[in-house]
C-alpha positions as semicolon CSV with decimal commas, in nm:
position;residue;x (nm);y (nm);z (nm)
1;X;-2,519;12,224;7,575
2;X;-2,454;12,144;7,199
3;X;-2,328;11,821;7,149
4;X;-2,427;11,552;6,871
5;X;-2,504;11,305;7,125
6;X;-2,751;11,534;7,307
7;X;-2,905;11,601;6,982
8;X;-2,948;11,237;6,868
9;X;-3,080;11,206;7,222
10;X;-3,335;11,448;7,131
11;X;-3,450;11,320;6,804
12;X;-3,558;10,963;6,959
13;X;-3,805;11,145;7,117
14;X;-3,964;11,232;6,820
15;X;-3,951;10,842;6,720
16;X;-4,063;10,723;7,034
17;X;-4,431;10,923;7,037
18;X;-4,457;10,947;6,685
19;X;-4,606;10,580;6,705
20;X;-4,900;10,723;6,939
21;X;-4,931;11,028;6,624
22;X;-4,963;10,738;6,380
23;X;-5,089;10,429;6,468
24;X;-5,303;10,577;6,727
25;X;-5,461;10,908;6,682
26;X;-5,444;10,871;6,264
27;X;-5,518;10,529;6,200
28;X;-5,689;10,327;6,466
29;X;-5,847;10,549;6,749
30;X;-6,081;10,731;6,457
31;X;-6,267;10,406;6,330
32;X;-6,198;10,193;6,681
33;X;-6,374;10,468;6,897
34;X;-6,645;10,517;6,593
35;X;-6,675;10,149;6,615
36;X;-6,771;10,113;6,961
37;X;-6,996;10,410;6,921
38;X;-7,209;10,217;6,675
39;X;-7,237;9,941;6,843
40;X;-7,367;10,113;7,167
41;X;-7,634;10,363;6,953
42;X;-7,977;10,336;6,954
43;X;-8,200;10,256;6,636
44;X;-8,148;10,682;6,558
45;X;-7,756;10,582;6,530
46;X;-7,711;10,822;6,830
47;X;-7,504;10,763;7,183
48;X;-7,605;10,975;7,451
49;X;-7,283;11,016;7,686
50;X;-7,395;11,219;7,966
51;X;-7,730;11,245;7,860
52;X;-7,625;11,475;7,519
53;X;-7,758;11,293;7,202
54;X;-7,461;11,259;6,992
55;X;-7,452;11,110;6,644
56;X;-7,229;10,808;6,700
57;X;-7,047;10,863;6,335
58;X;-6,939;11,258;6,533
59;X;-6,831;11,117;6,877
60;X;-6,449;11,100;6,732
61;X;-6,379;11,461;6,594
62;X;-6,587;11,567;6,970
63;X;-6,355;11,358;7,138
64;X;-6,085;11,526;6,934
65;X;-6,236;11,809;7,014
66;X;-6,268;11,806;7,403
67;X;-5,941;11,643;7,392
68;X;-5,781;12,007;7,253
69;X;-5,960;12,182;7,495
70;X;-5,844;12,035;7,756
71;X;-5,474;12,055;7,687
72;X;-5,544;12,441;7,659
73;X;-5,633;12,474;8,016
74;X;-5,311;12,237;8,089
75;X;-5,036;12,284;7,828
76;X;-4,958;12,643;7,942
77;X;-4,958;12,508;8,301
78;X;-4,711;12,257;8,239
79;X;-4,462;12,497;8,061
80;X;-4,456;12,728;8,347
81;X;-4,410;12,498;8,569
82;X;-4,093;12,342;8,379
83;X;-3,942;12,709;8,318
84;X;-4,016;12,753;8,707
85;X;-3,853;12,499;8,843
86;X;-3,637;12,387;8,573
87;X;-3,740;12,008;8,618
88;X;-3,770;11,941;8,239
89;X;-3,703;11,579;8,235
90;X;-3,915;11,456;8,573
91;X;-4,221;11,642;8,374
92;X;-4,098;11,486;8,093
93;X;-4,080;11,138;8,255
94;X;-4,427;11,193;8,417
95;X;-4,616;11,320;8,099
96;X;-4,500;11,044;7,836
97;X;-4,530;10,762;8,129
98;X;-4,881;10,863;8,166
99;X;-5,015;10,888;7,836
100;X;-4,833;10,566;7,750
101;X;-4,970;10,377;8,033
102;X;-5,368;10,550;7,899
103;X;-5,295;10,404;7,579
104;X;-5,192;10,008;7,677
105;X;-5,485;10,014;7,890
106;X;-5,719;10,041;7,586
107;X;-5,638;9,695;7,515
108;X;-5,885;9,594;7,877
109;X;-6,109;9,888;7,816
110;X;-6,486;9,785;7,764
111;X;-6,734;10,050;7,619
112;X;-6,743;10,343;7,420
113;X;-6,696;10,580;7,716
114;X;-6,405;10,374;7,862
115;X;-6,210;10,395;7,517
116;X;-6,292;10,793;7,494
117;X;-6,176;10,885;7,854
118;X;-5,843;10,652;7,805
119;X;-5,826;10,869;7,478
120;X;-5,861;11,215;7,643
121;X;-5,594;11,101;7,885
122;X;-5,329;10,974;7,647
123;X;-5,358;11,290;7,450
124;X;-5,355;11,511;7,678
125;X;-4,995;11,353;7,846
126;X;-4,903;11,328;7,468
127;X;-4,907;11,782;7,439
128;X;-4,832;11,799;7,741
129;X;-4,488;11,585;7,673
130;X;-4,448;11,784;7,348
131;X;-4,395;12,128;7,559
132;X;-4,167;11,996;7,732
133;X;-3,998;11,818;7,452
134;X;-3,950;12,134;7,184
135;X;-3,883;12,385;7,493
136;X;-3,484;12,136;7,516
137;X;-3,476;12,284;7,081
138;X;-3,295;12,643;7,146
139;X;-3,075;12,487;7,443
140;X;-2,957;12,221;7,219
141;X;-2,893;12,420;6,871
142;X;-2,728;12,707;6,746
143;X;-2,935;12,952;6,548
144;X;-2,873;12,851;6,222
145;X;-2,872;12,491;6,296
146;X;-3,214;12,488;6,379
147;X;-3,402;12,412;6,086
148;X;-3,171;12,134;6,005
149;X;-3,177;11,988;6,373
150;X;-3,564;12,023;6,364
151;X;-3,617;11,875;6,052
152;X;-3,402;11,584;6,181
153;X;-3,623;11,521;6,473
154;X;-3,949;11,530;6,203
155;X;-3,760;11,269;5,969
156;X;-3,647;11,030;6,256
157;X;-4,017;11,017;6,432
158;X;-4,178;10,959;6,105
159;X;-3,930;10,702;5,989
160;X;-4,023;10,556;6,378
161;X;-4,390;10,562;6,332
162;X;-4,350;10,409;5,982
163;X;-4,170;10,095;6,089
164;X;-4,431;10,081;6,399
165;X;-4,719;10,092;6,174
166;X;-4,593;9,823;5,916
167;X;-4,552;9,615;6,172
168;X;-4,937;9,704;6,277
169;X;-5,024;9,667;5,932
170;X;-4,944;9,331;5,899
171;X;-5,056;9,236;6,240
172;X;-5,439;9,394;6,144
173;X;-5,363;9,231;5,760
174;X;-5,336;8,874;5,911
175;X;-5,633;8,871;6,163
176;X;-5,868;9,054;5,879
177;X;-5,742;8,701;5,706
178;X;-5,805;8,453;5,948
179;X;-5,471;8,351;5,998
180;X;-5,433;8,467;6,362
181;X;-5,594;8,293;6,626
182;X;-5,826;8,641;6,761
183;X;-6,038;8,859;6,579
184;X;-5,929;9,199;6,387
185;X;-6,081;9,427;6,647
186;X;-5,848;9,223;6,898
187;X;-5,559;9,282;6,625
188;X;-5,661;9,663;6,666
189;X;-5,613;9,624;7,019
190;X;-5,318;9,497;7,073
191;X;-5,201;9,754;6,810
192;X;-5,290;10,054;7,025
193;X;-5,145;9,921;7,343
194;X;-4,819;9,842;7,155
195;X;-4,802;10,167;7,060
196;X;-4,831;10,299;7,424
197;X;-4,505;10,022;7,532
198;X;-4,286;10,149;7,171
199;X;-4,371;10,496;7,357
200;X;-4,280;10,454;7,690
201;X;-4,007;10,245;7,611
202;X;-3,792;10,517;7,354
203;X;-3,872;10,797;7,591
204;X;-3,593;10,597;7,821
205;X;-3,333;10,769;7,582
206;X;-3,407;11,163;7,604
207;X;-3,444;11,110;7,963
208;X;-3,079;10,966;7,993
209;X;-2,957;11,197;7,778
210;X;-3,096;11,565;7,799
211;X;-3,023;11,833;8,056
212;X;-3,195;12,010;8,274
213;X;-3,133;12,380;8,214
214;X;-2,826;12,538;8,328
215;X;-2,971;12,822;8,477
216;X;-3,119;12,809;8,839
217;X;-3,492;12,815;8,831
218;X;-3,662;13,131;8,950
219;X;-3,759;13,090;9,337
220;X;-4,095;13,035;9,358
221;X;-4,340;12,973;9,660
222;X;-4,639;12,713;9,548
223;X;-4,492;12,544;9,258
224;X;-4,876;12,534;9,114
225;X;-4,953;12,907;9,201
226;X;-4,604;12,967;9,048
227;X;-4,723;12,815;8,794
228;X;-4,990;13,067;8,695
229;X;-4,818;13,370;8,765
230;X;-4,573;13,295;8,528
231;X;-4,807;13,203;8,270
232;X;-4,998;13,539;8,363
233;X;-4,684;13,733;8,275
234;X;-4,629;13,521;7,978
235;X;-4,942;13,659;7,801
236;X;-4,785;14,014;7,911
237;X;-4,520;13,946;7,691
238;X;-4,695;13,808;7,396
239;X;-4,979;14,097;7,407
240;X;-4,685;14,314;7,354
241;X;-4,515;14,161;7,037
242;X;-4,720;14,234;6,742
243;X;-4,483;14,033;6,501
244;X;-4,468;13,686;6,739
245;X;-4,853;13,739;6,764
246;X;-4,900;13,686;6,413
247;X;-4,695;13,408;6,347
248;X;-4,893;13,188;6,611
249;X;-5,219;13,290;6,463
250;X;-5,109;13,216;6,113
251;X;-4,953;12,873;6,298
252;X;-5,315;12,843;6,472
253;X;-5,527;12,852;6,148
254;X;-5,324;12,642;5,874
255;X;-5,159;12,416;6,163
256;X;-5,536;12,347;6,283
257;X;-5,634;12,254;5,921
258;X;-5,343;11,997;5,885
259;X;-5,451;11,842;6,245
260;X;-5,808;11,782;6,159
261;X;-5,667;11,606;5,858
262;X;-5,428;11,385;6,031
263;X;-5,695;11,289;6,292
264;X;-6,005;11,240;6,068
265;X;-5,820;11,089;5,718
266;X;-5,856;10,729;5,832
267;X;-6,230;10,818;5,933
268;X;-6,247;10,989;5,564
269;X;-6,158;10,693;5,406
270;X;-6,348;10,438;5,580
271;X;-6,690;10,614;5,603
272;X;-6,671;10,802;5,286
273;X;-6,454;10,630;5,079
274;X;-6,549;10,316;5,134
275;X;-6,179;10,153;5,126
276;X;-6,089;9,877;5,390
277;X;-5,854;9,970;5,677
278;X;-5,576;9,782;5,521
279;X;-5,579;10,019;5,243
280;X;-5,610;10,337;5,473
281;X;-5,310;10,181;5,696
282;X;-5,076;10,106;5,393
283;X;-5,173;10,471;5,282
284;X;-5,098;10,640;5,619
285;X;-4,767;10,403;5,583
286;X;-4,640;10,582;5,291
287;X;-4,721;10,903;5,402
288;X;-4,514;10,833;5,692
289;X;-4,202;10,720;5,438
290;X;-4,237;10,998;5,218
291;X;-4,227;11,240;5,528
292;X;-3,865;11,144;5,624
293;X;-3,754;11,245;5,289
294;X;-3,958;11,541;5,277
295;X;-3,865;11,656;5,596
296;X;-3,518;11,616;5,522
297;X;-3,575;11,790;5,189
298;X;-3,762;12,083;5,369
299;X;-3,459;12,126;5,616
300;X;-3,221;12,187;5,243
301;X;-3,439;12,407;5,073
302;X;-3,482;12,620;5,405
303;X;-3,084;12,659;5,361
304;X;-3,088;12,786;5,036
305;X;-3,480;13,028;5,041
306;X;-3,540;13,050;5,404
307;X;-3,818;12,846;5,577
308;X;-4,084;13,081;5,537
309;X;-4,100;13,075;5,218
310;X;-4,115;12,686;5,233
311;X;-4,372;12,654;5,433
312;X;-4,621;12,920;5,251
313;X;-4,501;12,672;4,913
314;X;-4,605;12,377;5,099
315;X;-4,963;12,529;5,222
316;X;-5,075;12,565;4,826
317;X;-5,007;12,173;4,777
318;X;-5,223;12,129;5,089
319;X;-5,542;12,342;4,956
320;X;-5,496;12,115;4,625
321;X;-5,482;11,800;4,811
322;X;-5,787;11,901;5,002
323;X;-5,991;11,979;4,679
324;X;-5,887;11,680;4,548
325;X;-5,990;11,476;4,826
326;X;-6,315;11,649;4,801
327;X;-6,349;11,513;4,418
328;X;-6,200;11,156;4,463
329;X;-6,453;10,894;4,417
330;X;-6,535;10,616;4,651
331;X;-6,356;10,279;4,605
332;X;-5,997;10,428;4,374
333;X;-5,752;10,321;4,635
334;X;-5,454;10,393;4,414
335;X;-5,599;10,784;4,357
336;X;-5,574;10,793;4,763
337;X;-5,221;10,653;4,802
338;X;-5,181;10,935;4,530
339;X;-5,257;11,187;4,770
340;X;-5,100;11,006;5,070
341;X;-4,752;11,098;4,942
342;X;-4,841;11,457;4,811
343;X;-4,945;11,502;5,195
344;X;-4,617;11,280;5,276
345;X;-4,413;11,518;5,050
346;X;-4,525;11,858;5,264
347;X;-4,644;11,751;5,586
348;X;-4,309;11,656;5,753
349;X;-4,142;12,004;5,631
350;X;-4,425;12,231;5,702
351;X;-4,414;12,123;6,110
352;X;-4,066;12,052;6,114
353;X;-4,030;12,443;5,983
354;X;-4,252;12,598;6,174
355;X;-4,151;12,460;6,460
356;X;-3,724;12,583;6,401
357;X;-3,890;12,979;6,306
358;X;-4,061;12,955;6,634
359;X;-3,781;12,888;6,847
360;X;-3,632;13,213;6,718
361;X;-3,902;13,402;6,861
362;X;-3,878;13,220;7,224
363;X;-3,704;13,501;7,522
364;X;-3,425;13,315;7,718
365;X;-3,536;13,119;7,980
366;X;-3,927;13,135;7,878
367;X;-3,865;12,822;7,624
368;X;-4,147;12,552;7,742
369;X;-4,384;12,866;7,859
370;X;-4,330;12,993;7,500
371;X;-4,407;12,599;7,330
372;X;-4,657;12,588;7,584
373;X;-4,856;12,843;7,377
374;X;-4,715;12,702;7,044
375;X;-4,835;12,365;7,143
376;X;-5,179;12,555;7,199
377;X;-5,172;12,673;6,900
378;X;-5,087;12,281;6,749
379;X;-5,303;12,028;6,939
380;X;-5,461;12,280;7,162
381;X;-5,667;12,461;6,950
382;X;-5,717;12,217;6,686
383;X;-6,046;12,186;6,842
384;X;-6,182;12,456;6,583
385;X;-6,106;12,226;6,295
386;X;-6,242;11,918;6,489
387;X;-6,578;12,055;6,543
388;X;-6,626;12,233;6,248
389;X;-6,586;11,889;6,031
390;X;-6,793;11,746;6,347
391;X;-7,055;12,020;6,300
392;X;-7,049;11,956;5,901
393;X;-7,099;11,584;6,004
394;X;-7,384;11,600;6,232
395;X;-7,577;11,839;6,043
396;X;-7,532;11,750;5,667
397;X;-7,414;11,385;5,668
398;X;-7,187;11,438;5,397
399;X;-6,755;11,380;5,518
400;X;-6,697;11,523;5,191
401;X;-6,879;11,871;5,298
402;X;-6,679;11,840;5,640
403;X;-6,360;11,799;5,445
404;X;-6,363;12,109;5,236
405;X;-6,458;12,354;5,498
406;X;-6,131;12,247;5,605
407;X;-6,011;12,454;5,305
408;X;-6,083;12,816;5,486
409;X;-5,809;12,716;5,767
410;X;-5,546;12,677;5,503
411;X;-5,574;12,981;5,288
412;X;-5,589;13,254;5,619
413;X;-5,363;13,080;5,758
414;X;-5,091;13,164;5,444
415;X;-5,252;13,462;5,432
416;X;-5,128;13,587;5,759
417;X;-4,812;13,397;5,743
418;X;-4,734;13,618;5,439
419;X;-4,792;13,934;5,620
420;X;-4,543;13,867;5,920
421;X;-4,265;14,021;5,982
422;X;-3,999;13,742;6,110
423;X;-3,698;13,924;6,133
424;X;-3,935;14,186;6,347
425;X;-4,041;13,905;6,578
426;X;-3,687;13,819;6,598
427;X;-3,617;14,126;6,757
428;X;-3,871;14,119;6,956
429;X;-3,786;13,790;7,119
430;X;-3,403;13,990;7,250
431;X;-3,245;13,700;6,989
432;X;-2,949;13,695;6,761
433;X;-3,090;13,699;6,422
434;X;-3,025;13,368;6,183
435;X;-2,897;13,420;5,883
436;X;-3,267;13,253;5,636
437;X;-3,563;13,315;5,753
């Protein structure tokens, strides 16, 4: 089903969880979580969840970490089990309701350990939802539409998360000034579990809207079990497509590297930089309203050079905003909103890109199985970028030694890009071939 309602349908998606990507996991969950660390630690600055000594300053990028983990062991799961019993939107419904209902309750939750399991929850509904989410993509464009319709989707959630966070902005601006009748850390708060309602709310849309797929789903015996044999054969298929193989590990690397960014900037900023969280919020704002343009901007230029080539362009702006970020000195707010719109000028066409040359390489009726494992490759795995900055953390100190190892996941990850065959995955995948690439 193609239709320009189903599609707009579609795209408020994208604004409705974009304000749990922005206000949540890139702006306040990073110093809130860090926060209540601190205050918990001992005289050594270390919390000891579980017993493990942990620096409090590393808890977040863990977190982050475990957090991927765990949505490997369940993403794959999830997109099985939608291709399996072709229940799309009721997975769809129960993933986003869950992960917004994680993140209101952080407004009640007490402790360090209460905020990081509410946090492991939300995130993990949040991939989960995604699967299910970009599997609807080849059902509801044409080949050659895709890189337009995806970039679309991009522009729309960051335009949704922008307005969201503006409004937090001020919110956080006016308590940090006394002119609220709570404290900012209540301001933060309410923030986060606002961004949980603006999440469950918008989801009400796709759900009306989007169909189920047309085709029966494949008879099955335990829906679970089902589950996992399909996934099983699902790595059958991948272990046999050289081309497709490539692309996600080129994904895995340089996607992983712009993850760890997103999720440890506002950290960055605060710890390293030393700039108030006003500054890091207005900063993440603009990055959010230079990402609808460059999103849409991507989308054109993949018309006219092919997205590929696009997205390798973008990944040398994102080594030289790293390096720079290495070199910026502490307290130069106007050199960070600098970078803020370099990364706003890439980072909505290099997802919304890779995400349209995937779908070419998804078999028919495999679509949330195949996202499963490109959603891996996103949130799932961007555990190896959380713990090496965590491991950079804990055993130099120094966020600006974390922040350049972050370098290494940029570079290979071109590097492979370069060397992959698209129309050959293409082929692979039983697809018509678009006309770019």
């Amino acid at each position: 089903m193609r239709s320009t309602r189903t599609q707009r349908g579609w795209y408020v998606y994208d604004w409705a969880n974009s304000a749990f990507q922005t206000s949540v996991i890139t702006v306040f969950a990073g110093p809130f979580l860090t926060a209540a660390a601190e205050a918990a630690a001992g005289a050594d600055g270390f919390v000891r969840p579980l017993g493990v000594p942990v620096r409090a300053a590393a808890l977040y990028p863990y977190a982050v970490s475990l957090s991927a983990l765990l949505q490997v062991l369940v993403m794959p799961v999830v997109g099985a089990l939608a291709d399996r019993t072709g229940r799309r939107r009721l997975l769809l419904a129960i993933t986003a309701s869950t992960g917004a209902v994680a993140t209101v309750l952080v407004v009640v939750a007490d402790g360090y350990l209460a905020v990081g399991a509410l946090f492991l929850v939300a995130t993990v509904a949040f991939g989960c939802s995604i699967v299910v989410y970009h599997a609807h993509l080849p059902d509801i464009a044409a080949p050659d539409e895709r890189d337009a319709v995806s970039s679309r989707g991009w522009a729309l959630g960051y335009l949704g998360g922008g307005v969201l966070l503006a409004l937090h902005l001020v919110l956080v601006t006016l308590a940090e000034a006394g002119a609220l009748p709570f404290s900012q850390g209540t301001a933060v708060r309410i923030a986060i579990a606002s961004a949980g309602v603006w999440w469950g709310a918008f989801t009400l849309v796709p759900l009306a809207v989007l169909p189920d797929p047309v085709r029966p789903p494949r008879p099955a015996g335990g829906v679970l079990t089902a589950g996992f044999r399909q996934l099983a054969g699902t790595a059958r298929l991948l272990a046999g497509t050289r081309a497709t193989l490539l692309f996600l590990a080129a994904y895995l690397l340089y996607n992983d590297g712009i993850q760890t960014v997103i999720s440890q900037s506002a950290v960055y900023a605060d710890a390293e930089l030393r700039l108030p969280q006003s500054v890091v919020a207005g900063a993440i704002l603009l990055v959010q309203f230079v990402a609808v343009a460059g999103a849409y901007g991507a989308g054109l230029q993949a018309a006219r050079h092919g997205a590929k080539r696009v997205v390798l362009a973008s990944l040398a702006v994102w080594v030289g905003v790293l390096a720079a970020a290495f070199v910026l000195p502490a307290g130069r707010p106007v050199a960070f909103f600098v970078l803020a719109a370099l990364i706003g000028v890439v980072l909505g066409g290099t997802q919304a890109l890779s995400r349209s040359l995937f779908s070419h390489l998804v078999p028919d009726g495999r679509e949330a199985e195949y996202f499963s494992v490109y959603e891996v490759a996103d949130r799932g795995t961007s555990w190896l970028g959380a713990l090496l900055f965590g491991l950079a953390l804990q055993f130099t100190g120094s966020y600006r030694v974390a922040i350049l190892s972050l370098l290494a996941f940029f570079a290979l990850g071109a590097l492979l890009l370069a060397r992959t065959d698209l129309r050959a995955a293409v082929a692979e995948s039983g697809n018509p071939q678009p006309t770019r690439l």
